[in-house]
C-alpha positions in Angstrom: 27.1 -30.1 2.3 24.5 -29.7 -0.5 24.0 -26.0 -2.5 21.3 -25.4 -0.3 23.2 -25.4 3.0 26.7 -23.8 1.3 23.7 -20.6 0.5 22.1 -20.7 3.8 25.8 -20.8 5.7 27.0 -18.3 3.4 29.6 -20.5 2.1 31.6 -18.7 -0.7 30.3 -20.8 -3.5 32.1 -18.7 -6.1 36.2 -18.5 -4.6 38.8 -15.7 -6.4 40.1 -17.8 -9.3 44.1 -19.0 -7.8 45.5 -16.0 -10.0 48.8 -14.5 -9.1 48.0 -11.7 -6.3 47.9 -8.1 -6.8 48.6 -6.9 -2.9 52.2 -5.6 -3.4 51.0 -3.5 -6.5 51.9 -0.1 -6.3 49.3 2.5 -7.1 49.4 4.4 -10.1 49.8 8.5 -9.3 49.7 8.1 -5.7 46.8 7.8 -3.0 46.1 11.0 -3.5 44.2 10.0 -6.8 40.6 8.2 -6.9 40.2 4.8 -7.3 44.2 4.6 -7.9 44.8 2.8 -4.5 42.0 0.5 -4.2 42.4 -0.7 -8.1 45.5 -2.5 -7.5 44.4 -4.4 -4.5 41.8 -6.9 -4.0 38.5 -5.5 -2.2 38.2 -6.9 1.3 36.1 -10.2 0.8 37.1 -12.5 4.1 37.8 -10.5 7.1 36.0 -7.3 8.3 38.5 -4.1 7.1 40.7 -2.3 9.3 40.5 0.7 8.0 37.4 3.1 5.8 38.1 4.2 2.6 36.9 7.5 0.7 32.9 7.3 0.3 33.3 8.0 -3.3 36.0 5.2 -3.8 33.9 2.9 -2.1 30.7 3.8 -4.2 32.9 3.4 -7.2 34.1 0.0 -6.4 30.5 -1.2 -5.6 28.9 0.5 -8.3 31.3 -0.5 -11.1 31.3 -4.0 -9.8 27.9 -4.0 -10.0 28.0 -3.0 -13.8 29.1 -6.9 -14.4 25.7 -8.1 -13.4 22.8 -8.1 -16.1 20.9 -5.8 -16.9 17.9 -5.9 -15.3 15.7 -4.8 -18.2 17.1 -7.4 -20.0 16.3 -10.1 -17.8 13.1 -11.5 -18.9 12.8 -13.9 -16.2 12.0 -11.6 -13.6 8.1 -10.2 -13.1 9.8 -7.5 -10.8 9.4 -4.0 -11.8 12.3 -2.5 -13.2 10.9 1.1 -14.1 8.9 3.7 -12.6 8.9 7.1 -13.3 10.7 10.0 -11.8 8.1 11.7 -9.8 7.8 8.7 -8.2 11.5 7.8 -7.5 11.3 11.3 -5.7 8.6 9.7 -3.2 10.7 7.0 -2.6 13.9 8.6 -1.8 11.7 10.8 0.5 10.5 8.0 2.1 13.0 5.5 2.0 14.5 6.9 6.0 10.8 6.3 7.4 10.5 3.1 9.8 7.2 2.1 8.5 6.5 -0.2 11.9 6.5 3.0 13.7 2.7 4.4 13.3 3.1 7.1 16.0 6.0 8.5 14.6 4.8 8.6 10.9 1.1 7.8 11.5 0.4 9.7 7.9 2.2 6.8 6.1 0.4 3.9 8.0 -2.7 5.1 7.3 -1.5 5.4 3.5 -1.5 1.7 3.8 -4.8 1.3 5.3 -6.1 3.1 2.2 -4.2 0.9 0.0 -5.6 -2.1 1.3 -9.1 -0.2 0.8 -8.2 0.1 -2.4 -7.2 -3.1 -3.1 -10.4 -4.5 -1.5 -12.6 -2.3 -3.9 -10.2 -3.4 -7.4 -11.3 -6.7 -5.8 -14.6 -6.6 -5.7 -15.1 -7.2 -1.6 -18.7 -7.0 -0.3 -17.9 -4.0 1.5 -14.5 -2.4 1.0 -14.4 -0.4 4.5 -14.3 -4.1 6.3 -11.4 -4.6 4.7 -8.2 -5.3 6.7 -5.1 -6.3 5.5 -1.7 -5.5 5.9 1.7 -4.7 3.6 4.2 -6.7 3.3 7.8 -7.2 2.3 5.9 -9.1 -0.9 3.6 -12.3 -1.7 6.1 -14.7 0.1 6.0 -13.2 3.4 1.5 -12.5 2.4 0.6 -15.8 1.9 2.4 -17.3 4.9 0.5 -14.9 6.9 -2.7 -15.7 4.8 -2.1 -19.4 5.5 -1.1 -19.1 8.8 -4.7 -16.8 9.7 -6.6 -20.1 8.1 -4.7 -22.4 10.4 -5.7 -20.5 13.4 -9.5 -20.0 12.3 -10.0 -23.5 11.6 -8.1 -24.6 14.7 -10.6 -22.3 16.4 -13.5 -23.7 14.8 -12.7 -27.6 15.8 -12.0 -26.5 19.2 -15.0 -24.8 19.8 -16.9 -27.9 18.5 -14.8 -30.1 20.9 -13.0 -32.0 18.2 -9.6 -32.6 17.3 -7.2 -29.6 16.1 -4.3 -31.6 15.5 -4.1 -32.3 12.4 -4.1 -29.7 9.5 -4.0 -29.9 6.1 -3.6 -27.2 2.8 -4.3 -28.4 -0.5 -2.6 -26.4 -3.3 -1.2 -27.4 -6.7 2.0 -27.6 -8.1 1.6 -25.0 -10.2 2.7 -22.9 -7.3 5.1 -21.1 -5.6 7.9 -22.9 -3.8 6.9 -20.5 -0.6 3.2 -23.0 -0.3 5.8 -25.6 0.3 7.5 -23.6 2.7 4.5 -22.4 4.9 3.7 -26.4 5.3 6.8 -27.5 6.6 7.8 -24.6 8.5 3.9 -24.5 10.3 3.8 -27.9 10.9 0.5 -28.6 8.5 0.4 -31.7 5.9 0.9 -30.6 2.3 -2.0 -31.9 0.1 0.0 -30.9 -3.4 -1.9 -32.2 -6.6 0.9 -32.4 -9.3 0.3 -31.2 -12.7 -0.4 -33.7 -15.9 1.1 -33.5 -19.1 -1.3 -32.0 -20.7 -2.9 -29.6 -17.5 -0.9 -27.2 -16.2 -3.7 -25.7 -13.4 -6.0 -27.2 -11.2 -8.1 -29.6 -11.5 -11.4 -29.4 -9.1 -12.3 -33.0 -8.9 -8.9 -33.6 -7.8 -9.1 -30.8 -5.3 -12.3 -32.4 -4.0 -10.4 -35.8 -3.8 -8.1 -34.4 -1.6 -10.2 -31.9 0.9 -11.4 -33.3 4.4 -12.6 -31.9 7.3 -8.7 -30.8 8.5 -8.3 -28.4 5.0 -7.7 -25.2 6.7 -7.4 -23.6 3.0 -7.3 -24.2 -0.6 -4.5 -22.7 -2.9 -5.5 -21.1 -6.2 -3.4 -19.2 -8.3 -4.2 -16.1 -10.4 -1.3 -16.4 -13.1 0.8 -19.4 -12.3 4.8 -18.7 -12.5 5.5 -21.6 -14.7 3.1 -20.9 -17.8 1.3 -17.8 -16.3 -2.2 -19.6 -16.4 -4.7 -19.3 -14.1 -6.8 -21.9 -12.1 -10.2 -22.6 -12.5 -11.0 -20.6 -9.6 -14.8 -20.0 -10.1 -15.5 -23.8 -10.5 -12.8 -24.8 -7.4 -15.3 -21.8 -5.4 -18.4 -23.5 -6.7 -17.2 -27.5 -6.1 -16.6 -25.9 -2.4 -19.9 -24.2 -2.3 -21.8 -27.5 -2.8 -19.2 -29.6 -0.4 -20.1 -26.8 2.4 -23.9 -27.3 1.8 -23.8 -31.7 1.4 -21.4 -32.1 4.7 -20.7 -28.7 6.5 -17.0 -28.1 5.8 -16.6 -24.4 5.1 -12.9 -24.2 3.3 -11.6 -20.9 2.4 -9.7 -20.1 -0.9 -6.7 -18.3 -0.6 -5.6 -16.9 -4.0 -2.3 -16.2 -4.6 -2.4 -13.6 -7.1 1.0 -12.4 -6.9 1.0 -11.4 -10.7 -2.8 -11.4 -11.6 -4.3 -9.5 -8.7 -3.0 -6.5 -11.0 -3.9 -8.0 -14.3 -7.2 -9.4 -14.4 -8.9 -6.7 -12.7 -8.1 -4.2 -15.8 -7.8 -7.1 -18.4 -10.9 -8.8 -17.7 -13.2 -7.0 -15.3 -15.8 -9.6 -15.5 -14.1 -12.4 -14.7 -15.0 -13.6 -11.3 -11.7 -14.8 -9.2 -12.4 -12.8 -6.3 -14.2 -11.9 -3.3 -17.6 -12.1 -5.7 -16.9 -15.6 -4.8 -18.4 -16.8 -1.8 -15.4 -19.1 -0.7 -12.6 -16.5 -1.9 -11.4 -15.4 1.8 -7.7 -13.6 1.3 -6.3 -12.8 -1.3 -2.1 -11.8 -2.2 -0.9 -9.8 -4.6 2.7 -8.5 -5.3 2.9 -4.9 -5.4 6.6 -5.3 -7.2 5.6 -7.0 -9.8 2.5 -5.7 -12.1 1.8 -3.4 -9.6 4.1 -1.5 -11.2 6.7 -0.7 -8.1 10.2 -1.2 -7.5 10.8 -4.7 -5.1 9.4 -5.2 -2.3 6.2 -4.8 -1.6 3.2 -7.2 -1.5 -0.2 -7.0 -0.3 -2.6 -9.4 1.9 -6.5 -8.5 2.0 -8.8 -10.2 4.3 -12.6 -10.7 2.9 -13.6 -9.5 5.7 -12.1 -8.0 9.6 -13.8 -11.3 10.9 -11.8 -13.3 9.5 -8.2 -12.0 11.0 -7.4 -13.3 13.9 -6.9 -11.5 17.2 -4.1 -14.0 18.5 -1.9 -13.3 15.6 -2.3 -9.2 15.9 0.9 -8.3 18.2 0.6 -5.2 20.4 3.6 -3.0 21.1 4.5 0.4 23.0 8.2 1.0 23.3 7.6 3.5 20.3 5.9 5.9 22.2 2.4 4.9 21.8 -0.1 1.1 21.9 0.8 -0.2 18.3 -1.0 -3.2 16.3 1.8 -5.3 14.6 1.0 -8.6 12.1 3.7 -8.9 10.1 6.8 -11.2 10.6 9.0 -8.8 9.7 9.5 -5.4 11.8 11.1 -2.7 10.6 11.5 -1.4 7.4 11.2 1.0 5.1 7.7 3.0 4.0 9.4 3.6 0.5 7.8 1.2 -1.6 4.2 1.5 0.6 4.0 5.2 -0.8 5.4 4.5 -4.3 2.2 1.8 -4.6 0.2 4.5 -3.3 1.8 7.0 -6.0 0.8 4.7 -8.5 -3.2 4.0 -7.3 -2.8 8.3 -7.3 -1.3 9.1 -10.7 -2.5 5.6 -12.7 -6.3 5.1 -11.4 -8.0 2.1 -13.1 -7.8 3.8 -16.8 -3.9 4.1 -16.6 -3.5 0.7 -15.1 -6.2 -0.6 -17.9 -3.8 1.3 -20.6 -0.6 -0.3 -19.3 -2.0 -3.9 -19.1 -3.9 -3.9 -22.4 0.2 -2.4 -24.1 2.0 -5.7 -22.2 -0.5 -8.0 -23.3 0.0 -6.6 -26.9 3.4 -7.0 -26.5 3.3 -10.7 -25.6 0.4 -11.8 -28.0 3.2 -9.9 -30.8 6.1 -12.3 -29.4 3.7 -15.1 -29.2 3.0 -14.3 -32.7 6.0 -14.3 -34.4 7.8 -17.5 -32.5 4.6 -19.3 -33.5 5.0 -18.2 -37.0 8.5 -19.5 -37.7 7.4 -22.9 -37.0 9.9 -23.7 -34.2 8.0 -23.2 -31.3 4.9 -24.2 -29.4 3.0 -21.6 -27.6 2.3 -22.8 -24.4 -0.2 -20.1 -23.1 -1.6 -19.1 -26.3 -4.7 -17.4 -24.2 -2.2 -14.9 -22.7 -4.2 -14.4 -19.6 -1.0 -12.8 -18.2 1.9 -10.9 -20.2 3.7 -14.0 -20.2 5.3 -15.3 -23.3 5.8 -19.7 -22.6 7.3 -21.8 -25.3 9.3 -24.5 -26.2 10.9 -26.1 -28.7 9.0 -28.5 -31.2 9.6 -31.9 -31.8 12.4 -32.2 -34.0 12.8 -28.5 -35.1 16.5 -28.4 -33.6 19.5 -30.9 -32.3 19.4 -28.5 -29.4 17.6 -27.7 -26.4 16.2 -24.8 -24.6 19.0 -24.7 -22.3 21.2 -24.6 -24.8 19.2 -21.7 -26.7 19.1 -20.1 -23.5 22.4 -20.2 -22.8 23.4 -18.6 -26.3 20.8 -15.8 -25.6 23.1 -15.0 -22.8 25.9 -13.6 -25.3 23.4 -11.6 -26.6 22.9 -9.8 -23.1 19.5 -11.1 -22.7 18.2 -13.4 -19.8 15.5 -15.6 -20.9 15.2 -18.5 -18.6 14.8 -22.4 -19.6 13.2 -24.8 -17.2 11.4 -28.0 -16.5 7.5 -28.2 -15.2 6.8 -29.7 -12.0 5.7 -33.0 -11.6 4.0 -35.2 -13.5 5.0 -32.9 -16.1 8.9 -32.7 -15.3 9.9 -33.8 -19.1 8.7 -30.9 -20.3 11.2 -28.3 -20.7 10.2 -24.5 -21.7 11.6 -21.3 -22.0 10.0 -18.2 -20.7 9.6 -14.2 -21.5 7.8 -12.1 -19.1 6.4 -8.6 -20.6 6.8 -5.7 -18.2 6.5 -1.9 -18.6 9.4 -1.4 -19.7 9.4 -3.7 -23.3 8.8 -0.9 -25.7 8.1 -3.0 -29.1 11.6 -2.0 -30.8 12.9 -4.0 -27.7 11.2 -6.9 -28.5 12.0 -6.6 -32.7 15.6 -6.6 -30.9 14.9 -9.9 -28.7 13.4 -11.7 -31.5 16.7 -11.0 -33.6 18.5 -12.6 -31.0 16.4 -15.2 -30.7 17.2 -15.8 -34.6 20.9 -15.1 -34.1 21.1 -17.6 -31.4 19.7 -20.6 -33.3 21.2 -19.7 -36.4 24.1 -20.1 -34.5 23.3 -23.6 -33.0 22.1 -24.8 -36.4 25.7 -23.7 -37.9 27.6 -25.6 -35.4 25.1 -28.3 -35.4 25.3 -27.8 -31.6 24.5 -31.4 -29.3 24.5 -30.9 -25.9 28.5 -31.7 -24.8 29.5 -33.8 -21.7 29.7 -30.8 -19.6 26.8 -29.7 -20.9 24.8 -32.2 -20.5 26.1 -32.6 -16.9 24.7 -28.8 -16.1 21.8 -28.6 -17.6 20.9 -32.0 -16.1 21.6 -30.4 -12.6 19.2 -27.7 -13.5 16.7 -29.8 -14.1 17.3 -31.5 -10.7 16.9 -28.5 -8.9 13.8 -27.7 -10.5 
């Protein structure tokens, strides 16, 4: 069984070390004491438990377990949000008991999503806002499969109407993107058109976008602020390549952006720049509300152009709630929490608090970018900084070691910077990534970039080459990148 399948069986890939056991302990002071009981016996981990125990024991247990994990404002992999302020934890543990599927119960909260997506339509520059329809999601994973999966079923339309064949769909995206692109391919049945990256190119190329388009493209991917270097692809010249290939042979392909991280970047960092529904190809866009939308995970967002172009065979009707309800979501319940705490923020940040945030990250990184550049060690992948995302790597010859390694000794420092390899063709390049999030004041950085020092102070001491076991992990990593 490979580590995908022990995951998705649940297979305990991480078994109690064969220590000696600690049932027949007796309790310290009694039962009568907290925590004394359940400290000197293993938690229940393999069978469902017989009997309860206190509620503050078991949030203890939990909660001090919990404590072994990092820290999450110390892990600078992660775009999620990790900070918000108090006011608008309040709203969320107000809302955090409301079924937000249920629009006749709470019918105040679903149409605080409707304005969102309002909202979102304006910040994105939609020919008319109000004809905006879109829906909330759990985040971009779960908005671009429904993005995709509304392209299938309008170009499926399309060919039947004209009496031709539906039966074989293609999307063209590049690898640059998320893993969840793959996904929606194999899981809808529609061939994957994926345009690897070059040595030297990390984002799209248009000619090779245009290489691989046909009549059968229900969509093509771009992406606002890739995950890898946190670039974005040429989406104005991919919008005018499909502009001209609409005019010269009548295929109309839609754009899907997948602006998971830029959808709340560029609009405050660079108004002007045309990615969005100013471009006449530019049919849905996603954007993840947990991320630099500035909420706690998850949330994500889906906006359609235009009501046109959402199908009616995918909207859902249900009644058992107490009244007709429209559903298009593949999930069903859940919580309105994080729907109101994006609202709180569109309320208390409007475009000048968002501006101030965004412009404070981007400082941030360009100041990390900076001062790795400037001890001669490491190339700047990104050195535009379209997102707050700090890319490097190692140079040439500036260190026996590599960025596994470095990343790995960062870990003893408490910080979680990750170290990976790009995607095809570009799979020999390894790099190491910081993302900048609201919550990096600049004494936190001074701190990182001490570590940073520490760390390969440390591996040029011990003159560190990558051991046998080693070697063996970080070659597995790679793999499974």
């Amino acid at each position: 069984m490979n580590s995908q399948q022990e995951s998705a069986s649940g297979t305990d890939r991480n078994p109690r070390p064969n220590w000696p056991s600690t049932a027949g302990a007796r309790a310290v002071g009694g039962d009568d004491l907290p925590l004394s009981k359940y400290f000197s016996e293993p938690m229940p981990s393999d069978v469902f438990p017989e009997n309860g125990m206190p509620a503050r024991d078991a949030y203890d247990l939990i909660h001090l377990g919990l404590r072994v994990d990092g820290q999450p404002s110390m892990n600078l992999a992660s775009f999620v949000t990790t900070w918000m302020e108090p006011e608008a934890k309040m709203i969320i543990a107000e809302a955090e008991h409301t079924n937000h599927i249920d629009h006749e119960e709470y019918p105040i909260a679903s149409h605080i999503e409707s304005v969102c997506i309002k909202m979102l339509g304006d910040l994105w520059n939609a020919p008319d806002p109000v004809d905006c329809v879109g829906v909330a999601t759990v985040g971009s994973s779960e908005a671009i499969m429904l993005g995709l999966l509304a392209h299938k079923f309008n170009w499926r339309a399309k060919r039947e109407a004209a009496g031709l064949a539906a039966d074989k769909p293609n999307v063209v995206f590049g690898a640059e993107t998320h893993i969840m692109w793959d996904k929606f391919a194999r899981y809808f049945d529609v061939e994957m058109r994926k345009i690897p990256m070059a040595p030297d190119r990390y984002v799209l190329d248009p000619d090779e976008v245009l290489e691989h388009v046909d009549e059968n493209t229900i969509a093509v991917g771009a992406v606002l602020g890739t995950t890898f270097i946190g670039e974005t692809d040429p989406i104005e010249e991919l919008n005018d390549r499909l502009v001209e290939l609409k005019s010269e042979k009548g295929w109309d392909i839609p754009i899907h952006v997948d602006a998971a991280s830029g959808g709340f970047i560029t609009p405050f960092s660079r108004p002007e720049e045309r990615w969005d529904f100013r471009l006449e190809q530019v049919a849905t866009i996603n954007a993840s509300g947990h991320k630099y939308g500035l909420v706690f995970p998850g949330i994500g967002w889906l906006v359609f152009r235009n009501r046109q172009l959402l199908p009616e065979d995918l909207i859902f009707s249900v009644n058992y709630l107490g009244g007709a309800q429209p559903t298009f979501t593949f999930n069903f319940s859940r919580g309105s929490a994080m729907v109101q705490a994006q609202y709180y923020n569109f309320l208390r940040l409007g475009r000048r608090g968002y501006t101030a945030v965004v412009e404070n990250m981007l400082a941030n990184a360009k100041y990390l970018n900076e001062v790795l550049e400037s001890s001669g060690r490491f190339e700047i992948l990104n050195p535009e900084l379209p997102e707050p995302v700090v890319t490097f790597r190692l140079k040439e010859g500036a260190a026996t070691y590599d960025e596994f390694q470095l990343a790995d000794r960062l870990r003893y420092h408490g910080w979680i910077v990750p170290a990976y390899t790009l995607p095809p063709n570009a799979e020999h390049i390894s790099v190491m990534r910081v993302v900048i999030r609201n919550d990096m004041s600049r004494d936190k950085l001074e701190m990182l970039v001490w570590s940073i020092a520490a760390a390969m102070a440390h591996l040029d001491e011990s003159g560190s080459s990558q051991t046998p076991s080693e070697r063996k992990t970080h070659e597995a990593q790679r793999q499974r990148c």
